[in-house]
ZANUTOR-313611 format. One record per residue: residue number from 0; x, y, z of N, C-alpha, C in turn. Coordinates in steps of 0.1 Angstrom, whole numbers. Example, Ala and Ser with C-alpha at 12.3 -4.5 7.8 and 13.67 -1.06 7.14 Angstrom:
BEGIN
R/nr/n.x/n.y/n.z/ca.x/ca.y/ca.z/c.x/c.y/c.z
R/0/132/-57/78/123/-45/78/132/-33/78
R/1/128/-22/71/137/-11/71/129/0/79
//
This chain:
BEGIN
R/nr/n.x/n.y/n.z/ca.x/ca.y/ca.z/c.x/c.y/c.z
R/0/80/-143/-72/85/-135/-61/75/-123/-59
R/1/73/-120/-51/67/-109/-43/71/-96/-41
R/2/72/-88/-48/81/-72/-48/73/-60/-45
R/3/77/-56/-33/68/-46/-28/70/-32/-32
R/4/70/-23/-37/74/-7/-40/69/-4/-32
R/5/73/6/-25/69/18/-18/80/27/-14
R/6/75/40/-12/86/53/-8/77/58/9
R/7/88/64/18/77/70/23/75/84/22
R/8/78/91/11/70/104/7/61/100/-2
R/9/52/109/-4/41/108/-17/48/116/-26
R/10/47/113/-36/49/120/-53/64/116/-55
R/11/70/104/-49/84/103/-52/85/97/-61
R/12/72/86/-70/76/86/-80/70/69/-81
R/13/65/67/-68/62/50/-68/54/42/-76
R/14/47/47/-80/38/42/-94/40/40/-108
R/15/53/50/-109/59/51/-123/71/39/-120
R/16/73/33/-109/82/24/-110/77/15/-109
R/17/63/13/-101/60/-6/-100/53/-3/-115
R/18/46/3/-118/39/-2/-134/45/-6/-142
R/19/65/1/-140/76/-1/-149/82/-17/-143
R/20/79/-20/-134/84/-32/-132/75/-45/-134
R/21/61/-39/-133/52/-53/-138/53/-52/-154
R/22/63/-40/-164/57/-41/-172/73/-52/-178
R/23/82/-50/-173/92/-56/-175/96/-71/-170
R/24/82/-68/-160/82/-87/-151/71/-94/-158
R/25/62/-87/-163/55/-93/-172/44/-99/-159
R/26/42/-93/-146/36/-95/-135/25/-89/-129
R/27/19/-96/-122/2/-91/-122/8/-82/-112
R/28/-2/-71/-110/3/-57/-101/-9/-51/-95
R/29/-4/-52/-82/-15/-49/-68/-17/-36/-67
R/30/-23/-31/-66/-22/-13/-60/-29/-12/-51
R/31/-23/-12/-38/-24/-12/-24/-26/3/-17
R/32/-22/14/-30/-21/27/-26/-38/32/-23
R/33/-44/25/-12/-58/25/-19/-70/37/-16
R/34/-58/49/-9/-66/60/-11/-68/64/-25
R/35/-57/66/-32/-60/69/-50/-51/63/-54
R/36/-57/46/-60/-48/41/-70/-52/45/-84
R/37/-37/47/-89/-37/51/-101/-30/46/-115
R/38/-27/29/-108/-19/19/-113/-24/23/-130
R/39/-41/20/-126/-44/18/-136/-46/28/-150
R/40/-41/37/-150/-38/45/-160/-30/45/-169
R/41/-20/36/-164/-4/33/-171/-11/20/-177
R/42/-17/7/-169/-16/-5/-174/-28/-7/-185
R/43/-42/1/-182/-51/0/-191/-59/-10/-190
R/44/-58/-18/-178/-67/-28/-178/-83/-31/-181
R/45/-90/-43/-186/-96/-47/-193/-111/-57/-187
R/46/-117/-60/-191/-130/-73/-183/-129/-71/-167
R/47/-131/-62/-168/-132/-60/-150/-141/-67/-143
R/48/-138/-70/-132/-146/-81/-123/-142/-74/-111
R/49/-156/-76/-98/-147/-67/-90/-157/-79/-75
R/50/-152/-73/-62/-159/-81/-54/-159/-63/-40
R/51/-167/-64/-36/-167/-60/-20/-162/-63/-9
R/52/-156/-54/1/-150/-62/9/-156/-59/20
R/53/-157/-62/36/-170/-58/40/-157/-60/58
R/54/-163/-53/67/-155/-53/83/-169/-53/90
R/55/-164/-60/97/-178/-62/111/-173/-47/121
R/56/-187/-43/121/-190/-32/133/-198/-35/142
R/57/-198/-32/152/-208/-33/164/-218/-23/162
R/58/-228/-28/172/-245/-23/169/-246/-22/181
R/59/-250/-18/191/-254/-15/205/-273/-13/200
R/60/-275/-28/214/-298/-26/211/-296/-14/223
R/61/-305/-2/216/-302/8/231/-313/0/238
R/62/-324/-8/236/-332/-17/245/-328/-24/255
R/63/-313/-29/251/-308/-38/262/-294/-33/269
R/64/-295/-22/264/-282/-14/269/-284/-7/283
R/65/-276/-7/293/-277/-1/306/-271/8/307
R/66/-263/14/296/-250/21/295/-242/22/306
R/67/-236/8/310/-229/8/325/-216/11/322
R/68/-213/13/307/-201/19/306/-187/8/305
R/69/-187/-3/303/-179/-9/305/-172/-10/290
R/70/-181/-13/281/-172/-13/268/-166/-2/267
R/71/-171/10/272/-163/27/267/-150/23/275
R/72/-149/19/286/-139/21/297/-128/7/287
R/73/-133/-3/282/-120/-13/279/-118/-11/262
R/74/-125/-4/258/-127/-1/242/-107/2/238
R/75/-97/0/233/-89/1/233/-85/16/223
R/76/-93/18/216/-90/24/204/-107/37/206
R/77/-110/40/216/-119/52/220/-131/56/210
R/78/-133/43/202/-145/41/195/-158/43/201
R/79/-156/40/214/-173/39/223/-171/53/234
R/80/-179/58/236/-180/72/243/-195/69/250
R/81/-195/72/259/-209/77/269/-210/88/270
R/82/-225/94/267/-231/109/269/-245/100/277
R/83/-246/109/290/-258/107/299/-259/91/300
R/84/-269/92/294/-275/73/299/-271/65/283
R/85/-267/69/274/-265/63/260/-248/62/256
R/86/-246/48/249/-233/48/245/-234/52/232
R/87/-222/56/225/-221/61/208/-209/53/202
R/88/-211/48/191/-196/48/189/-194/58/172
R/89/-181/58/174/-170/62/167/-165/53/159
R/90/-174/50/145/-173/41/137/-157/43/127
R/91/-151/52/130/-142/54/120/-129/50/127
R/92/-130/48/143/-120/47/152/-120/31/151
R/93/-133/21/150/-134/9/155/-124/0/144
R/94/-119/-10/150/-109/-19/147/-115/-32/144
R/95/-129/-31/148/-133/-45/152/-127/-56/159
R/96/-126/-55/167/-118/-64/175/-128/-75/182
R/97/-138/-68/187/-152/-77/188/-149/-77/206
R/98/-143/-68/211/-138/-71/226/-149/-60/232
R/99/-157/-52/227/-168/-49/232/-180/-57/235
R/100/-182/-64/228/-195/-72/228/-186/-90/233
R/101/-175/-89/237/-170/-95/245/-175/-92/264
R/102/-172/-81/265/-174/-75/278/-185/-71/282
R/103/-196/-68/274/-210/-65/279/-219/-71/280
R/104/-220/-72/300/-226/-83/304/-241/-83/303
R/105/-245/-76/293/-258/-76/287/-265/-83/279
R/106/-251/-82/271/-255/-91/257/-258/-78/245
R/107/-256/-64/247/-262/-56/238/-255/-49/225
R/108/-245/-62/231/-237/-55/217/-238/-67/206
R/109/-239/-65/190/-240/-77/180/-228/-64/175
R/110/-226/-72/160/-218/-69/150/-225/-72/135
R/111/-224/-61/122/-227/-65/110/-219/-58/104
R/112/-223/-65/93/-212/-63/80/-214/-47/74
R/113/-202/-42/72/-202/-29/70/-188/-28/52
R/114/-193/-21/44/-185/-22/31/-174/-10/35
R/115/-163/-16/36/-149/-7/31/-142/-2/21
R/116/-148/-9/9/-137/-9/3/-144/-18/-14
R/117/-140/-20/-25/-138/-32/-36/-129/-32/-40
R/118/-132/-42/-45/-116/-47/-53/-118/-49/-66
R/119/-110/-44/-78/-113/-47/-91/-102/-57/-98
R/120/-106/-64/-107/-92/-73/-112/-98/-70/-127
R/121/-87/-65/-136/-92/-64/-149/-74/-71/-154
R/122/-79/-70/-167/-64/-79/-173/-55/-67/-184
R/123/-42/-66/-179/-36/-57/-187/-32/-60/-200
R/124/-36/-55/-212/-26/-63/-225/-9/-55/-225
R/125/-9/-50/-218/5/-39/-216/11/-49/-209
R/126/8/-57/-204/20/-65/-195/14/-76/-195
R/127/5/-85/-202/3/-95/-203/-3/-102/-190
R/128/-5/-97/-179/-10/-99/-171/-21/-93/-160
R/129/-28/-99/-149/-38/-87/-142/-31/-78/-135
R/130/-44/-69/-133/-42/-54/-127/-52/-57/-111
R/131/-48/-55/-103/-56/-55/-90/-58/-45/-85
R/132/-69/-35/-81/-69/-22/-74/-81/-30/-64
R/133/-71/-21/-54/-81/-19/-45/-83/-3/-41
R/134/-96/2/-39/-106/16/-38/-118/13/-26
R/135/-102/23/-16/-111/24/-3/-128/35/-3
R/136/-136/29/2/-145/39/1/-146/48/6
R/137/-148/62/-4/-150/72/3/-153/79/16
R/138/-140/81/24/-145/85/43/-142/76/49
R/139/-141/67/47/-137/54/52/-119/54/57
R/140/-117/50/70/-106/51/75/-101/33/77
R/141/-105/27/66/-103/15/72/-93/9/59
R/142/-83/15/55/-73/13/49/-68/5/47
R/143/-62/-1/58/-52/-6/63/-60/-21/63
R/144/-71/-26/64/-82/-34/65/-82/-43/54
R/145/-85/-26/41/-86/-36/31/-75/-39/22
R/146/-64/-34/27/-49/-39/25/-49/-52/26
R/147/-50/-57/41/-49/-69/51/-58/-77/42
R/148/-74/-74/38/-81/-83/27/-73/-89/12
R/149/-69/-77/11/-60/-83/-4/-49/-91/-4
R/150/-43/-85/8/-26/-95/6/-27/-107/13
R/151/-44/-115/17/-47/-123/22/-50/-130/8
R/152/-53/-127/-3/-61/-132/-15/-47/-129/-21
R/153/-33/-126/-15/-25/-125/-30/-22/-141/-40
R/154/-22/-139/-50/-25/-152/-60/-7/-149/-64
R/155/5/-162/-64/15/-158/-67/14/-174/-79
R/156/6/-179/-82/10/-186/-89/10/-186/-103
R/157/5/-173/-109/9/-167/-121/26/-162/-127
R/158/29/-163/-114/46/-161/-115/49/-144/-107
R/159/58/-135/-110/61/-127/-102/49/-117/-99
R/160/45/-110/-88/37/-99/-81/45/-88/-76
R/161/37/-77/-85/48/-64/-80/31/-55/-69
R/162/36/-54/-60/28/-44/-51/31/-30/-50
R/163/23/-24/-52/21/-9/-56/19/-3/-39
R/164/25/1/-32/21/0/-12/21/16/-13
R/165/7/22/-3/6/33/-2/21/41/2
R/166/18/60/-1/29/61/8/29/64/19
R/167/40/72/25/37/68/40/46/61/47
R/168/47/59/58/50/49/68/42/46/83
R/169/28/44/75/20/43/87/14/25/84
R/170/2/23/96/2/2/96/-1/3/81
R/171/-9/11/70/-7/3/55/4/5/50
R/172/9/13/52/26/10/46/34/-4/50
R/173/32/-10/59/37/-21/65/33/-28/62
R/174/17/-27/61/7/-42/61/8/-43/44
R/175/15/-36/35/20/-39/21/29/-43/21
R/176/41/-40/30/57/-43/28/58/-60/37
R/177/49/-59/40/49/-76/50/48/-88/43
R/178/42/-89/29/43/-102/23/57/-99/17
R/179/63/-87/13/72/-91/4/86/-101/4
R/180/92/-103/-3/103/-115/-5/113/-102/-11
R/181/111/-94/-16/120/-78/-15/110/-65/-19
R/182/119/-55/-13/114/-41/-8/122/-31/-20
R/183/111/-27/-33/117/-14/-42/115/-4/-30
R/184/123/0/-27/126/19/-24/128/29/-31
R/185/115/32/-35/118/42/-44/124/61/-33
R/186/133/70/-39/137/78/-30/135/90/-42
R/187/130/104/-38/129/113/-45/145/123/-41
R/188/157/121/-42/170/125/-36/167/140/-32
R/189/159/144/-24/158/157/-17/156/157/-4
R/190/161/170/7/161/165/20/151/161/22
R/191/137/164/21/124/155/27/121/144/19
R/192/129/139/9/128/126/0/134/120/11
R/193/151/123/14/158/114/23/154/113/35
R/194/147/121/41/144/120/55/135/107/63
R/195/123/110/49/110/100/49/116/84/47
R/196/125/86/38/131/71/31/138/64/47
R/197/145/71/49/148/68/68/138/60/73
R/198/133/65/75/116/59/84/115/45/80
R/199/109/48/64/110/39/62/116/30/60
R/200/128/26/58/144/19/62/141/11/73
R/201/142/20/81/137/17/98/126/3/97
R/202/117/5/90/102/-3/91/114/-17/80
R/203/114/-19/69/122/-26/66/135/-34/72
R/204/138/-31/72/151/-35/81/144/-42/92
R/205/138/-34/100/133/-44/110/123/-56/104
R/206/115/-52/97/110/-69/93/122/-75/87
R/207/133/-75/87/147/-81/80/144/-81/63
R/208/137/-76/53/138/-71/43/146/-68/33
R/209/145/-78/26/158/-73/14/156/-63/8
R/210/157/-52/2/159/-36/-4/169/-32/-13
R/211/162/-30/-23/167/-22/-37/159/-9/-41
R/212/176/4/-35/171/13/-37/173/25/-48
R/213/161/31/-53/157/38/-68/157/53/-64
R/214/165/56/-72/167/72/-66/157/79/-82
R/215/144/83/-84/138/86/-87/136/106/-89
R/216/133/109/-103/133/125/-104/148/131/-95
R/217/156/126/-102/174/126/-98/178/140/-103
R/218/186/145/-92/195/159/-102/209/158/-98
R/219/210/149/-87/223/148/-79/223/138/-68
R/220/223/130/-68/229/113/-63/234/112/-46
R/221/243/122/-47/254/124/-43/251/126/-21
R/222/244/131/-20/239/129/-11/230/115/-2
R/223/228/118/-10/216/101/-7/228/93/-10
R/224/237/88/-15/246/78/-16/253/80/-6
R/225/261/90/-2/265/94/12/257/85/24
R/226/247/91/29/240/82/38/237/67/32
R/227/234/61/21/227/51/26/241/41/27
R/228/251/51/19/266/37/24/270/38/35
R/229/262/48/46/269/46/63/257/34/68
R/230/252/33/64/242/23/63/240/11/54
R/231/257/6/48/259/-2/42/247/-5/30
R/232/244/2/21/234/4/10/239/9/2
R/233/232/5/-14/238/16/-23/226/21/-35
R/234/225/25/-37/215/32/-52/218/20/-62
R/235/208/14/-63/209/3/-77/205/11/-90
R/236/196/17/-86/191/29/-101/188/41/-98
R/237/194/50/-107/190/64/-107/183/64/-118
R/238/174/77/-121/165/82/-131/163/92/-128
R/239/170/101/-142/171/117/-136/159/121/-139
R/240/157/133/-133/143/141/-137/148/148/-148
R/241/135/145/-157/135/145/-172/123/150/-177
R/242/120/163/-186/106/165/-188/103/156/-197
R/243/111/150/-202/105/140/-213/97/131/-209
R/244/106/126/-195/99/113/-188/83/120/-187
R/245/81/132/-181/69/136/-176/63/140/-183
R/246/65/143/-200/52/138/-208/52/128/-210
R/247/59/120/-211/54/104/-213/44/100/-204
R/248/48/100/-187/34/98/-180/22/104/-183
R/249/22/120/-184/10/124/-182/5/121/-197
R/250/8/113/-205/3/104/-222/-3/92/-213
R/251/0/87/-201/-2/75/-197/8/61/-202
R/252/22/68/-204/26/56/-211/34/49/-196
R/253/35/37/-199/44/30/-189/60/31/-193
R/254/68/41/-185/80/48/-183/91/33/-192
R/255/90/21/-188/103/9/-190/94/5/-204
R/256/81/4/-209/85/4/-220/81/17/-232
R/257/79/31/-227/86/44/-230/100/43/-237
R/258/107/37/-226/122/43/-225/131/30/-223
R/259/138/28/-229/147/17/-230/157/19/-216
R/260/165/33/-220/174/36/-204/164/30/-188
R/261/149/38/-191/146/34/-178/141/17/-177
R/262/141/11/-188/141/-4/-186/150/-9/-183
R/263/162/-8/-190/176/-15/-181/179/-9/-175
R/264/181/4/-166/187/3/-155/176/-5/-144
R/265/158/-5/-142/155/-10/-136/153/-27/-134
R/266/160/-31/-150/161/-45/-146/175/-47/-143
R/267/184/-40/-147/195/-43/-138/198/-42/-127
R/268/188/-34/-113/187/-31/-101/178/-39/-100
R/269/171/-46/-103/167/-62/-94/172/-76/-102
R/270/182/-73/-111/184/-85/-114/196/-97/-107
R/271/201/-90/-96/209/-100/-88/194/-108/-75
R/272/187/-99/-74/176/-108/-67/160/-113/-71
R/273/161/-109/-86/148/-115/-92/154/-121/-105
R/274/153/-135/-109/152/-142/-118/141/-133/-130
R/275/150/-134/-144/139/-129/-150/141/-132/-164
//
């Protein structure tokens, strides 16, 4: 099975849950968060092997360029701009879609290979299985890209995959929550914990998504259970905020096998939809 984590605030807590759930699934673990994944600090992974991932950009020959303006004018995403007699683009806007060098009846536009991104796969002895990071390159707005690269390469035949998905609720938050077969929601129970978790609900639900939701750094329940039961939902796990918990992390230890409490309640909140 395919288990996506994500919250959409940052710091609610999503990392200390998927590492706790590959460590209890015994499951290789994606970290899709790929502005700063930090899977790897809990899992410890090992023999690193890594690959490049690469997105085609356009090249404009200014030799054969007339600058007649037609790519700027259908460019969808305002990557191409005209100043005087020269086009420019806006490499951080481009999508690659290839619909520029589609429409220029020139011929002056080509495309090459441009690095986004790698990918590392090292092997965890903490869970028995690999660790996948992916690490967008520095400046690079192509996120979401090299999301779409990895969850194209997800390998499920090792047995369960827990996905580590940025936070947020922007296309990488989605383009993580799209393969899955169910959705951890992790929720930090504060008003801008609950507000963000909405959103993302919203994005869920509408891909029809199954959801088990984790109320994370807990002082009181009570609100967050309010809303998500008018929304027919309920809190499968709480986990109060604990300084204990938060020396354990900042030791690097993985929280479910830390702590016995936060192992069973998190395998009891996916164990009516994950075999285990």
């Amino acid at each position: 099975m395919i288990i996506s984590v994500v919250s959409g605030k940052g710091g609610a807590g999503k990392t200390t849950i998927a590492t706790s759930l590959a460590y209890i699934l015994k499951a290789d673990y994606y970290d899709l968060d790929v502005d700063a994944p930090n899977g790897e600090y809990f899992l410890q992974p090992q023999d690193w092997q890594s690959r490049r991932v690469h997105q085609l950009q356009p090249v404009i020959d200014k030799d054969a360029c007339t600058a007649c303006g037609l790519c700027t004018h259908e460019c969808r995403f305002h990557a191409l701009y005209k100043i005087l007699d020269t086009i420019y683009l806006t490499d951080t806007l481009c999508h690659s879609c290839n619909l520029c060098q589609e429409v220029c009846p020139e011929g002056a536009i080509s495309y090459q290979q441009m690095s986004i991104g790698e990918v590392r796969t090292g092997l965890s002895e903490r869970t028995a299985a690999r660790a996948i990071i992916g690490d967008l390159t520095i400046g690079s707005t192509r996120g979401t890209a090299l999301i779409q690269d990895i969850v194209r390469n997800l390998d499920t035949t090792t047995g369960h995959v827990i996905i580590d998905g940025p936070p947020g609720n922007s296309c990488a938050a989605v383009a993580a929550i799209k393969p899955a077969e169910l959705v951890v929601l992790v929720v930090e129970p504060t008003p801008f914990g609950i507000h963000d978790m909405l959103q993302t609900m919203e994005i869920v639900e509408g891909m029809q998504k199954p959801v088990v939701v984790v109320a994370n750094k807990s002082q009181d329940d009570a609100p967050l259970q309010a809303i998500l039961e008018k929304r027919g939902y309920a809190i499968s796990a709480s986990i109060p905020l604990n300084s204990d918990y938060h020396r354990l992390l900042l030791d690097g230890e993985i929280l479910s096998q830390a702590s016995q409490h936060v192992h069973d309640v998190l395998q009891q909140a996916i164990s009516t939809e994950v075999a285990i």
